[in-house]
N, C-alpha and C positions, 0 to 999 in steps of 0.2 A: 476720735483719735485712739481710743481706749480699746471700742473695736477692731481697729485698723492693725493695732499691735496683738490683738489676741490671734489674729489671722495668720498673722506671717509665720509663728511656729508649727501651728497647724497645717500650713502650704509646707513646711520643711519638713515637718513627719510626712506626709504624701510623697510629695521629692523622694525623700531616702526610701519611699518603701517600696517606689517605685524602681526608683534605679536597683536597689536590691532585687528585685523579684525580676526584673530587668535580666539581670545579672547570672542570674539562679538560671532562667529559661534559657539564655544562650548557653551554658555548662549544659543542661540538661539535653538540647538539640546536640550538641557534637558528641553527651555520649551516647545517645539513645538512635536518634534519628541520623546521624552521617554516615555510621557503620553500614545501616543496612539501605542504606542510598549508593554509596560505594559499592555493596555487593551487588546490586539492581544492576550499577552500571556495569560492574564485570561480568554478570550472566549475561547482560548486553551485547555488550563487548566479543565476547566469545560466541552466542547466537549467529552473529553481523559477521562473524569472521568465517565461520563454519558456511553459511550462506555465500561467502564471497567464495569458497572455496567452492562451490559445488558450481557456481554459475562461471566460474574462471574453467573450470576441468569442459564447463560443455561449450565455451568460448574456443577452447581451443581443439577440441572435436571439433568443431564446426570449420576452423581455421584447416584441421586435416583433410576437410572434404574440399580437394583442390578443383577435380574433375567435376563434382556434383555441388553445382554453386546452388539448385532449390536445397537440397537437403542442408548445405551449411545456412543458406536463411532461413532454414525451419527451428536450427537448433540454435543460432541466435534471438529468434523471435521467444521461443519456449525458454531459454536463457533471462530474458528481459523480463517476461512474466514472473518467471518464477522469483525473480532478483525483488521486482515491486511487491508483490504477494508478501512476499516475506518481510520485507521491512513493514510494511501495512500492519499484519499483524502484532510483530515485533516492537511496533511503538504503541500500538492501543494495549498490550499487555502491561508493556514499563510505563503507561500513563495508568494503569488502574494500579500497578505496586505502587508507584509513587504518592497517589490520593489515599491509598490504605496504609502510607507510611506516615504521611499529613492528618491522619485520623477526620480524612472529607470523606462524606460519605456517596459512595458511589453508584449506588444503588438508584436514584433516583437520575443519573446521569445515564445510565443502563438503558430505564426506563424510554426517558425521554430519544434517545438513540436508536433503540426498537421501533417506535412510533416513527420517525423520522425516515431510518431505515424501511421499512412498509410502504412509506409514501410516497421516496424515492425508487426503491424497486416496482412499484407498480406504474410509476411513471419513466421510468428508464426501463422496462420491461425485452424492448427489441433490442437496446443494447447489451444487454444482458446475454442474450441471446445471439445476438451477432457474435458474439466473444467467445462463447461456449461453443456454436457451429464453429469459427475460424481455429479455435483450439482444436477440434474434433476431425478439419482438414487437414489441418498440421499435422496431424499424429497420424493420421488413417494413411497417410500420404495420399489425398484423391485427385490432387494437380497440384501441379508448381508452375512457376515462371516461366514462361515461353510456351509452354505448351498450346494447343488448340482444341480448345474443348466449348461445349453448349452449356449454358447455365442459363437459367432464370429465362429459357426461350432464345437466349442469344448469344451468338456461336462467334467465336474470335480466339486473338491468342492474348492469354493471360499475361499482364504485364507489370503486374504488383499484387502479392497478396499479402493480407494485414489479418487480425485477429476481428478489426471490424467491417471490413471490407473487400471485396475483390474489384478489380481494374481488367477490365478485358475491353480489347481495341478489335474493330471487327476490320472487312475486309477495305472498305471505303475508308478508313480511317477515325471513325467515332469511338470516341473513348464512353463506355460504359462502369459507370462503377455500381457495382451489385452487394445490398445488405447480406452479407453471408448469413443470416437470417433467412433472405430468400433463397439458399442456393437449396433445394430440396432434390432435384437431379443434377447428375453431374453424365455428359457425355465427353469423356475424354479420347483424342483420335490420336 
């Protein structure tokens, strides 16, 4: 019993010292760490806006190209790109402010991310590259939609083209879809 009662002051200094330090840590989070969580979100914030801006300006370029319906789905595709690109990066950045705000360290999250990255890029390697060739047709403008052109040995009119893929339907009516990976010649008629 004699134990029992020496405990229970000793359980209430812990209590209070806890709730105190309790206490302390939340004042210390709101003035230390909100601020520049706040600020993380507002360069966010304006990053995100700046980026809507730019992929709105080529939305509606694109919307101007009334006559030339490939070239406006050239700059809605490069539009959409550019729109996920940017967010992509724009949140792995405010996720490494936010762990250096949290005093996590991030370095070894880096790490592990490189390694993963390497293993994923070597195994997603043709995709990679699909993206990079359909970006590279987009810009060079070396066919669009409707057209009639030979690729990959196979001659048809183009009926979709994507950042991973082209679609061309030949004469008999077979739909081919070609890794723009593969398209290494283009004969356009």
């Amino acid at each position: 019993m004699m134990l029992l009662e020496a405990l229970v002051p000793q359980d209430q200094r812990i209590l209070q010292s806890v709730e105190h330090d309790w206490h302390s840590d939340i004042i210390d989070f709101v003035r230390g760490q909100v601020p520049k969580l706040v600020a993380v979100a507002i360069v966010l914030f304006i990053l995100q806006r700046i980026v809507l801006f730019f992929v709105h300006r080529l939305r509606k370029r694109a919307d101007g190209y009334v006559g030339n319906f490939q070239r406006a789905a050239q700059l809605r595709t490069i539009a959409s790109v550019v729109r996920a690109t940017s967010y992509g990066v724009l949140a792995f950045i405010a996720l490494l402010q936010v762990l250096n705000i949290f005093n996590i360290p991030y370095q070894p999250i880096l790490a592990s991310a490189g390694i993963i990255g390497v293993g994923v890029g070597l195994g997603a390697q043709s995709m990679f590259k699909d993206m990079i060739n359909g970006i590279l047709i987009l810009v060079e403008d070396q066919y669009n939609v409707g057209e009639v052109v030979i690729i990959a040995g196979l001659k048809g009119t183009v009926e979709d083209l994507s950042l991973r893929s082209t679609r061309v339907r030949d004469g008999d009516g077979t739909l081919y879809i070609i890794p723009n990976s593969q398209v290494t010649t283009v004969s356009n008629f």
